[in-house]
C-alpha positions as CSV (number, residue, x, y, z in Angstrom):
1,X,17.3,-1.8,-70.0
2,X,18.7,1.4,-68.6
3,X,15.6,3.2,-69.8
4,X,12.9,0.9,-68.8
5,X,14.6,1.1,-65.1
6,X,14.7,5.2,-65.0
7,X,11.0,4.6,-66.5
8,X,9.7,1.9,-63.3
9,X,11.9,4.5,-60.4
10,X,9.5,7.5,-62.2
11,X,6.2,5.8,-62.1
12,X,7.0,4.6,-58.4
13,X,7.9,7.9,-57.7
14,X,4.4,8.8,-59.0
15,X,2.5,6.8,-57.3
16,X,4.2,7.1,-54.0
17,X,3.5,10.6,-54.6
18,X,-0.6,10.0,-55.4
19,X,-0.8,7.8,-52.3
20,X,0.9,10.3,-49.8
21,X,-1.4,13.2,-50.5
22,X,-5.0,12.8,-48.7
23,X,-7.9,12.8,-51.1
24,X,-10.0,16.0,-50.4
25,X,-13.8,14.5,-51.2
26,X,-16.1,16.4,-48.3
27,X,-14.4,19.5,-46.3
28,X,-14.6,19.7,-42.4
29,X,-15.5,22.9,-41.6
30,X,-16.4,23.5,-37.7
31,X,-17.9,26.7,-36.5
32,X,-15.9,29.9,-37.2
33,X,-14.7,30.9,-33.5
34,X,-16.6,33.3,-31.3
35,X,-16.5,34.9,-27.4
36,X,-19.3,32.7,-26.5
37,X,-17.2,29.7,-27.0
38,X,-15.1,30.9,-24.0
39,X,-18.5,29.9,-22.0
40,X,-18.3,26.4,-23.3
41,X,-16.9,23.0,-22.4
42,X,-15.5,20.4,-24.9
43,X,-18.5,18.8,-24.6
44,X,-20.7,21.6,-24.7
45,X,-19.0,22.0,-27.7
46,X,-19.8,18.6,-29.3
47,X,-23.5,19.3,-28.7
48,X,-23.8,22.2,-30.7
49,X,-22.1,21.0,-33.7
50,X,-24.6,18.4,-33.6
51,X,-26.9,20.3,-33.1
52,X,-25.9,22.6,-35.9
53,X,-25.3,19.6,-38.7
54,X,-28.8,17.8,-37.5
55,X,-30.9,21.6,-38.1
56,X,-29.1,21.2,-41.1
57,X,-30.1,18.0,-41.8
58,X,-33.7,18.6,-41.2
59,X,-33.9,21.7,-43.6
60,X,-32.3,19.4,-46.3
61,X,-35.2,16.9,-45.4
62,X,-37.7,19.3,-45.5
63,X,-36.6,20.5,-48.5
64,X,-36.6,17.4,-50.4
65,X,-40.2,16.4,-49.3
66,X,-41.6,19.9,-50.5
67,X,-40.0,19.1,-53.8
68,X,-41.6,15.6,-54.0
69,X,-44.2,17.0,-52.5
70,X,-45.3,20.3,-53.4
71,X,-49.4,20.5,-52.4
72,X,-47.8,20.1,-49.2
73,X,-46.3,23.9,-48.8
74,X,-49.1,25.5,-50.5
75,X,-51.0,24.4,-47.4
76,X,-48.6,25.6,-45.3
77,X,-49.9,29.6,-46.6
78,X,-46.5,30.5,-47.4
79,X,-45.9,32.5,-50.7
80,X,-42.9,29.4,-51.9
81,X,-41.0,27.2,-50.9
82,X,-38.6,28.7,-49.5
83,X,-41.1,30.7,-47.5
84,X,-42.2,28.3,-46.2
85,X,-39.1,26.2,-45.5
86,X,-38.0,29.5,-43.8
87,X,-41.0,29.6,-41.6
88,X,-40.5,26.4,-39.9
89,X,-37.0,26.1,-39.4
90,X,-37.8,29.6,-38.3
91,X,-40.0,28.2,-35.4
92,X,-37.7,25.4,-34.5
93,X,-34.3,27.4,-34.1
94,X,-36.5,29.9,-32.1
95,X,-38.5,27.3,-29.9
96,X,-41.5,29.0,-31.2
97,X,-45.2,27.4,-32.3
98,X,-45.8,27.0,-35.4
99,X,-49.2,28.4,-36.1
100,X,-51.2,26.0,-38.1
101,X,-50.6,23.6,-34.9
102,X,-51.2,26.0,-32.2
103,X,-49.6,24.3,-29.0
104,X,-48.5,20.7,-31.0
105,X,-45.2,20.4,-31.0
106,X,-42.1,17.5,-30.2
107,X,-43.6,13.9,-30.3
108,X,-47.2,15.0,-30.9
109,X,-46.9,17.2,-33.9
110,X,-45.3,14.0,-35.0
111,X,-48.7,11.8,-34.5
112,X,-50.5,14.5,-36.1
113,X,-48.1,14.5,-39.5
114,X,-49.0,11.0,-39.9
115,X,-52.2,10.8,-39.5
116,X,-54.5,9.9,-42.0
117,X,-57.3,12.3,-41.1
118,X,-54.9,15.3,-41.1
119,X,-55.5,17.5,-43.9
120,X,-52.6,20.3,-43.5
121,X,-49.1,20.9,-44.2
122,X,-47.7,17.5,-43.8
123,X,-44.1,17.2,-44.4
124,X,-43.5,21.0,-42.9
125,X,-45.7,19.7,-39.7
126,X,-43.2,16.2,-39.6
127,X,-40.0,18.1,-39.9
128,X,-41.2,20.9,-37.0
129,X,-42.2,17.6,-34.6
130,X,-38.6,16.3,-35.1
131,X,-36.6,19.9,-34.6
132,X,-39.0,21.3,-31.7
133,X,-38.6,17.3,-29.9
134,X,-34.7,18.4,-30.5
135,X,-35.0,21.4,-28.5
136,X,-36.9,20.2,-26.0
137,X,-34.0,17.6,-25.2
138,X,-31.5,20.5,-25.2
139,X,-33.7,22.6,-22.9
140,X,-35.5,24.4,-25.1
141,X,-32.6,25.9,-26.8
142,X,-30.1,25.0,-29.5
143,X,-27.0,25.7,-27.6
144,X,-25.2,25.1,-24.4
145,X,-23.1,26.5,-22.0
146,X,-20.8,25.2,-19.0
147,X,-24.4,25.5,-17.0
148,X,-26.1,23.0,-19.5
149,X,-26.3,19.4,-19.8
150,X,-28.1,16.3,-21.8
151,X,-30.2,13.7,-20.3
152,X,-28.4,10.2,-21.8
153,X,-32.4,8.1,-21.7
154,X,-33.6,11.6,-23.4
155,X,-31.0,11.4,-26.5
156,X,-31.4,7.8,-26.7
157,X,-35.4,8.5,-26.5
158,X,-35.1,10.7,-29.2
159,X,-32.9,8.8,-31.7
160,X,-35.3,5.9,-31.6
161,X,-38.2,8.3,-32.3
162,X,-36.4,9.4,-35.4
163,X,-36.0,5.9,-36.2
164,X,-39.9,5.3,-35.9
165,X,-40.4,8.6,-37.7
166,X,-38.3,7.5,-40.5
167,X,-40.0,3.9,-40.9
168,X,-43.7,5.5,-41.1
169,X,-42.6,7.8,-43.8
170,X,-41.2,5.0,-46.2
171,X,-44.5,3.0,-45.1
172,X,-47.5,5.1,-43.7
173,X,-50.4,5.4,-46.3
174,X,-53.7,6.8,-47.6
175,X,-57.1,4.9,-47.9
176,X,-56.7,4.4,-51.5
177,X,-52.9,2.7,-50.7
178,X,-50.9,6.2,-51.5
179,X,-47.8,7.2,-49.6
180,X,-49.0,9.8,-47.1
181,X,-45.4,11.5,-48.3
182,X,-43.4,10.6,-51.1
183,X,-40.3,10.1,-49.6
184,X,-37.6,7.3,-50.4
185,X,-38.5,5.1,-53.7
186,X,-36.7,2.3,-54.8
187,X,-38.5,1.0,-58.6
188,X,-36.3,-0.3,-61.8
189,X,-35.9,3.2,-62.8
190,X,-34.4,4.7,-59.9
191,X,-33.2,3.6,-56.3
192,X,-33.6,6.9,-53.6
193,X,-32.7,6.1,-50.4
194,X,-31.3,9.8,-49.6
195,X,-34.3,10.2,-46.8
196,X,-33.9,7.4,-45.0
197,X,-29.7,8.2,-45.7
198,X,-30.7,11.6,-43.6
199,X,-32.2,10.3,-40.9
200,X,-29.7,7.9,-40.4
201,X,-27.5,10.8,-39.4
202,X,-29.8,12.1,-37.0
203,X,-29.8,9.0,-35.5
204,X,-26.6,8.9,-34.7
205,X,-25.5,11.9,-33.9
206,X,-28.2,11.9,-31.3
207,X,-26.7,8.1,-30.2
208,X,-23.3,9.3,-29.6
209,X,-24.2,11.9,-27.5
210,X,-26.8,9.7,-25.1
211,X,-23.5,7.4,-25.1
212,X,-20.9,10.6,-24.5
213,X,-23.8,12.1,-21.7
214,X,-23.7,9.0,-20.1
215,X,-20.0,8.5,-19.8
216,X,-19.6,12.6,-18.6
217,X,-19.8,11.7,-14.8
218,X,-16.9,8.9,-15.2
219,X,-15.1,10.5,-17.6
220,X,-14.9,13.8,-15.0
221,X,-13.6,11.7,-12.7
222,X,-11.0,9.6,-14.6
223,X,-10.1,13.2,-16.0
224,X,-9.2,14.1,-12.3
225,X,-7.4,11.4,-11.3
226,X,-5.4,11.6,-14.0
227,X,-4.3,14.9,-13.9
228,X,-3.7,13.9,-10.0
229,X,-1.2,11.5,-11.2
230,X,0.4,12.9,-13.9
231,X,0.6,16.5,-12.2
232,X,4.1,15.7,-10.5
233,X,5.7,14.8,-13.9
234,X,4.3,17.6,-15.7
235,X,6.1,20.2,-14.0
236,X,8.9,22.7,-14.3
237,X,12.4,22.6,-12.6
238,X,13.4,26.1,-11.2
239,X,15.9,27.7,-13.4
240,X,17.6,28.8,-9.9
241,X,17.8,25.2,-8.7
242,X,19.3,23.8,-12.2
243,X,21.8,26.7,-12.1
244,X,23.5,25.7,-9.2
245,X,23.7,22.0,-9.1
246,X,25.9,22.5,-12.4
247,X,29.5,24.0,-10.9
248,X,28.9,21.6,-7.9
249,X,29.0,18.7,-10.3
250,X,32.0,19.9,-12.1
251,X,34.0,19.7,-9.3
């Protein structure tokens, strides 16, 4: 009996043990720190990381689709796939044109990778609408500074056209009833959702920030007020004062 209790304390032990220590399934790893950060609010700060992780994102779209799709990037001119995965992200991160589409970019490169007529790179023209409609929201760049800000309608503008982006790709199709883009695929072999998974990050990312954006002139003021209030109780007795109130009370 003695035994079977020492054996019950050690397993509880055990599994007290297993339950106390966090599970480590996906790492957080923010940017490492740099001078330019000292330029930078809080929320400028939330921006970029969004920022960052959606580029991300749309590289590991792209990616995928020139797998599934690989006539696509041989249009493109580039010498691989990586080339060519290279060469648009290239021209997003940069603000820059990418040349099969001269001056499309943002919403209209979009039209263009899903139409039907179009006869170039395809999934390279859909990801460089999404990224380059990205920058234009942030200004034309991918960072921002304490003289930046977001337009709330423009975030929540942009989310939804990821949204309509990512419904004509599962749905958008040749004349002879062909995807334009294989993309997500959900048969009795397989179920692949991992595109429409993607976007759904983009979304909302781009979602919390219209929401933070529109909060920022409320929140600055509520941040005033309270330090306002709780500035009075947040301050330190003189050393000199403390000092000599102690012989006169020990008298």
């Amino acid at each position: 009996m003695k035994m079977l209790r020492c054996a019950l304390s050690l397993l509880a032990c055990l599994l007290l043990t297993h339950c106390s220590s966090t599970p480590v399934r996906k790492p957080v790893q923010g940017d490492s720190f740099s001078s330019a950060e000292l330029g930078q609010s809080a929320a400028n700060r939330i921006a970029n990381l969004a920022m960052r992780d959606n580029l991300l994102s749309l590289q590991t779209l792209l990616d995928k689709l020139y797998r599934r799709n690989p006539a696509q990037w041989q249009k493109s001119g580039a010498a691989s796939r990586d080339a060519a995965i290279a060469q648009v992200m290239a021209a997003i991160r940069n603000n820059g044109k990418l040349a099969a589409l001269g001056q499309v970019r943002s919403t209209a490169a979009l039209t263009t990778a899903f139409d039907p007529q179009f006869s170039g790179d395809r999934a390279g023209t859909l990801i460089y609408g999404l990224g380059s409609m990205l920058v234009d929201v942030y200004g034309g760049r991918t960072e921002l500074y304490l003289v930046h800000g977001l337009d709330a309608q423009q975030l929540a503008n942009a989310a939804y056209n990821v949204e309509v982006a990512s419904w004509l790709l599962g749905r958008r199709q040749n004349a002879d009833g062909s995807p334009l883009l294989l993309a997500n695929e959900i048969n009795s072999q397989q179920r692949n959702l991992s595109f429409e998974r993607e976007m759904g990050k983009i979304m909302a990312r781009l979602e919390l920030l219209a929401e933070l954006s529109d909060e920022k002139l409320r929140r600055s003021a509520i941040d005033f007020g309270q330090s306002l209030v709780a500035g009075p109780f947040l301050q330190f007795l003189p050393v000199s004062a403390v000092s000599s109130a102690i012989p006169a009370a020990t008298h």
